[in-house]
C-alpha angles and dihedrals in degrees: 000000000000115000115229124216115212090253086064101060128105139182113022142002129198112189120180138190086024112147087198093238135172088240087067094061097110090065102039081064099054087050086052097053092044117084084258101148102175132034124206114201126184113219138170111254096238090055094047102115096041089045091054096043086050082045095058092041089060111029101040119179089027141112113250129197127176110203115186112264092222081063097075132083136169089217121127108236110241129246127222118207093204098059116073089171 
């Protein structure tokens, strides 16, 4: 399998856990330079407005969409055997 550097990417990202710093730089430029066209960035609710503003600086010319971080869980979701909806 081949292995993918961040400039290669295209479509969407999803990063989680990112505090947007200034020590991060060298991949957001990477992300920058790929066909990305969205980012998806997890942030607290509180740190929403700040988040999305860190977020332009670095990302510019691309969409950017803040989801809530409690939102998101590694559970499988279950299946129910009975349900064929």
């Amino acid at each position: 399998m081949k292995k993918k550097i961040l400039s290669e990417l295209s479509g969407a990202l999803v990063i989680i856990g990112c505090s947007l710093s200034d020590n991060d730089s060298h991949i957001y430029r990477k992300i920058n330079s790929s066909k990305v066209k969205t980012i998806y960035i997890s942030s607290k609710e509180t740190s929403k407005k700040k988040d999305y503003e860190k977020a332009e600086k670095f990302f510019k010319g691309k969409e950017i969409i803040l989801f809530d971080r409690k939102t998101i869980t590694y559970e499988l979701p279950s299946i129910d055997a009975g349900n064929t909806q």
